[in-house]
C-alpha positions as CSV (number, residue, x, y, z in Angstrom):
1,X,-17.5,-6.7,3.6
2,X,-18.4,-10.7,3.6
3,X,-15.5,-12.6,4.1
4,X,-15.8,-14.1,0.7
5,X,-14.6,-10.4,-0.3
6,X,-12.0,-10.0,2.0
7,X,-10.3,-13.2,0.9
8,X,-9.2,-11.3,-2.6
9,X,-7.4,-8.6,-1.2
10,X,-3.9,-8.7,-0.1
11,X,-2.9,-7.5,3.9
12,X,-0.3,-5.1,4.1
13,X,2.4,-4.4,7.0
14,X,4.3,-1.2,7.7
15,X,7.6,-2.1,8.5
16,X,10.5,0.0,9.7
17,X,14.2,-0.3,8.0
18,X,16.8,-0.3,10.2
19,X,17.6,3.1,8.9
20,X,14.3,4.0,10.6
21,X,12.2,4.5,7.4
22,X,8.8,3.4,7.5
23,X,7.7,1.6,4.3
24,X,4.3,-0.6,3.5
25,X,4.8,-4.4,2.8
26,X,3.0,-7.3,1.5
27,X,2.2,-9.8,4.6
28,X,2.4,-13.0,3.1
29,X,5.5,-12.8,0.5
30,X,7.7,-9.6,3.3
31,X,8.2,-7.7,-0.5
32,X,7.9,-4.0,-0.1
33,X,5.7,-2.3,-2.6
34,X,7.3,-0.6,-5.6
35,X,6.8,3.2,-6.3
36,X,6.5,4.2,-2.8
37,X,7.8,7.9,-2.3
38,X,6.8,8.8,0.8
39,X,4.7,7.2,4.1
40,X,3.5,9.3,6.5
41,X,1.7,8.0,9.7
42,X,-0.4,10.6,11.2
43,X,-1.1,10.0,15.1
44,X,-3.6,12.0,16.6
45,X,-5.1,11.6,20.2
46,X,-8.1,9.8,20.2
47,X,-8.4,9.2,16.4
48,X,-7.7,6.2,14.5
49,X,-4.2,6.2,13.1
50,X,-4.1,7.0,9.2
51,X,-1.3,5.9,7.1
52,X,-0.8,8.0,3.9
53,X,1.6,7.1,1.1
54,X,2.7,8.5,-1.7
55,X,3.3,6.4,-4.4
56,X,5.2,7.2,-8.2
57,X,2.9,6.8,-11.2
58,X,6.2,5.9,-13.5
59,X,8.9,3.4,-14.2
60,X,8.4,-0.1,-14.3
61,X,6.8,-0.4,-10.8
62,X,4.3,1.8,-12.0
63,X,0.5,1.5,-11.0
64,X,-2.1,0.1,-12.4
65,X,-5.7,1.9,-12.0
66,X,-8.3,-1.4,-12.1
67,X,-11.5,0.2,-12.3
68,X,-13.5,-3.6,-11.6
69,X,-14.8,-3.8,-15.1
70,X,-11.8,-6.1,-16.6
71,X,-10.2,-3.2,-17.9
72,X,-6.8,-1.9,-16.1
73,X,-5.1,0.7,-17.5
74,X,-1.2,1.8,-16.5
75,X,-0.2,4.7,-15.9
């Protein structure tokens, strides 16, 4: 990716409550992303960490499927 792409998408940060639950966030505004159910962080020796998260198709903080031809759609 050029940096030109890069500079349209957002960084996220995995924060921990002080509960201990793990949830993503968006870096720049600290708001936690609606809909998530469940983040799992899967640790493995020698292998890149992978972050999996389950998030709710339903509600208001529903997602959006953008499919990059100016049509999104909501689930």
């Amino acid at each position: 990716m050029m940096d030109s792409e890069l500079s349209r998408f957002r960084r996220l940060v995995l924060r921990r409550s002080q509960d201990g639950q793990v949830a993503l966030h968006d870096a720049e505004t600290g708001e936690m992303l609606e809909s998530q159910a469940h983040v799992e962080l899967i640790q493995e020796p020698f292998e890149v960490t992978k972050v999996v998260v389950t998030f709710l198709a339903a509600g208001n903080g529903g997602i959006t499927l953008d499919l990059n031809d100016g049509n999104a759609d909501e689930f």
